[in-house]
ChimeraX commands (.cxc) that place a marker at each C-alpha (Angstrom):
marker #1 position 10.47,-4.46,2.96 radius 0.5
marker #1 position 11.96,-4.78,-0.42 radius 0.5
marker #1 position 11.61,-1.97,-2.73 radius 0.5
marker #1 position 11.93,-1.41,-6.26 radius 0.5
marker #1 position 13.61,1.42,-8.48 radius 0.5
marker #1 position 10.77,3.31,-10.62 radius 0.5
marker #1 position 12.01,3.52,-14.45 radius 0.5
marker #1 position 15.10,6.28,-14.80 radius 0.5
marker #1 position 14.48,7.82,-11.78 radius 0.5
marker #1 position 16.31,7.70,-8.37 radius 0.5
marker #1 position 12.71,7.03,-7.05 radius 0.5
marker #1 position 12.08,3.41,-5.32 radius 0.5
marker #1 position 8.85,2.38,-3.83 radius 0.5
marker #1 position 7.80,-0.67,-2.20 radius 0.5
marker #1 position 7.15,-4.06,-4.77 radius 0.5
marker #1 position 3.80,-4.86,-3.17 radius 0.5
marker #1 position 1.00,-2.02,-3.43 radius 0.5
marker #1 position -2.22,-1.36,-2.34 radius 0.5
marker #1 position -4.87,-1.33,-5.18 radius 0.5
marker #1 position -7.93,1.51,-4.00 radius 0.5
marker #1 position -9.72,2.14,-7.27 radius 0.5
marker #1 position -13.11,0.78,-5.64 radius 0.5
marker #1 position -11.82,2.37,-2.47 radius 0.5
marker #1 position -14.82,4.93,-2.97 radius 0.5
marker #1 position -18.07,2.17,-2.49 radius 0.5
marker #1 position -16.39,1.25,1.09 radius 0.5
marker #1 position -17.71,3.21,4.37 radius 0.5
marker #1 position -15.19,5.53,5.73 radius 0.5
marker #1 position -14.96,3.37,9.04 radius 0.5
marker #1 position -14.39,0.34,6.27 radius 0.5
marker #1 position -11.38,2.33,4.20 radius 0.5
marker #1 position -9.95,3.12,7.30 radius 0.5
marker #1 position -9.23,-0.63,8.77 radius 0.5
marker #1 position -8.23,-1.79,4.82 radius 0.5
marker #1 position -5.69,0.62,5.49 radius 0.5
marker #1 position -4.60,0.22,8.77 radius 0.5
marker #1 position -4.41,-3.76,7.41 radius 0.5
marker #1 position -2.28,-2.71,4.91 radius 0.5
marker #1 position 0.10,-0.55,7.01 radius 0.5
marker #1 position 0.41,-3.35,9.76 radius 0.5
marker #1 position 1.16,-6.14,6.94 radius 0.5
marker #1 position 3.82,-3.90,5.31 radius 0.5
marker #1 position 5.53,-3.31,8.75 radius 0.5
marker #1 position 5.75,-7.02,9.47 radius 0.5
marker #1 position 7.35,-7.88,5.83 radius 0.5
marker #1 position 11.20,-8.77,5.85 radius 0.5
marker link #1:1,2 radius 0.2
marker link #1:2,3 radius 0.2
marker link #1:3,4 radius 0.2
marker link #1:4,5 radius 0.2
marker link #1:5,6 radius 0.2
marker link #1:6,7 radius 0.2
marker link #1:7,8 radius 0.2
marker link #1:8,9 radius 0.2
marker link #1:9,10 radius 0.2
marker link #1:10,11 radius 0.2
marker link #1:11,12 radius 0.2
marker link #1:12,13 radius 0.2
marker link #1:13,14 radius 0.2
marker link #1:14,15 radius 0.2
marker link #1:15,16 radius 0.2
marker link #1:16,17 radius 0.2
marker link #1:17,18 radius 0.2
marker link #1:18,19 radius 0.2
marker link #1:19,20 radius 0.2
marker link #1:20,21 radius 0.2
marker link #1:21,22 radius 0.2
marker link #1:22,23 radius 0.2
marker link #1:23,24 radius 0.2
marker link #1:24,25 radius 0.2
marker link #1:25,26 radius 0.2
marker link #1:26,27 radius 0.2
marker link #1:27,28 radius 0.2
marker link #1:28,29 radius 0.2
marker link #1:29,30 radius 0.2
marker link #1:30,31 radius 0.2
marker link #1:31,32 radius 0.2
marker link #1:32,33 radius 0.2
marker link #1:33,34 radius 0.2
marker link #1:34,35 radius 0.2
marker link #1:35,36 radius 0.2
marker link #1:36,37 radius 0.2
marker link #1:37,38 radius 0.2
marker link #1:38,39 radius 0.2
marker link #1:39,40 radius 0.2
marker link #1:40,41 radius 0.2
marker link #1:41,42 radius 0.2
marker link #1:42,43 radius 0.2
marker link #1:43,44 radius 0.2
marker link #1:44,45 radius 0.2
marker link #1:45,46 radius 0.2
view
């Protein structure tokens, strides 16, 4: 996975994230498998 460095920081983080502001109106069970989706796709980047 390629990452990125944050600003002036020795922080990096991934260059794909995973928007959840509307996270909220989704059923618990529904959350759940968007982010076990999300986890899965991120494992199978380069």
């Amino acid at each position: 996975m390629q990452t990125v460095k944050i600003g002036n920081t020795n922080w990096r983080t991934s260059n794909i994230a995973l928007g959840i502001m509307r996270m909220g109106t989704c059923s618990v069970d529904q959350a759940v498998a968007a982010l076990q989706a999300a986890h899965t796709a991120g494992n199978e980047l380069p």
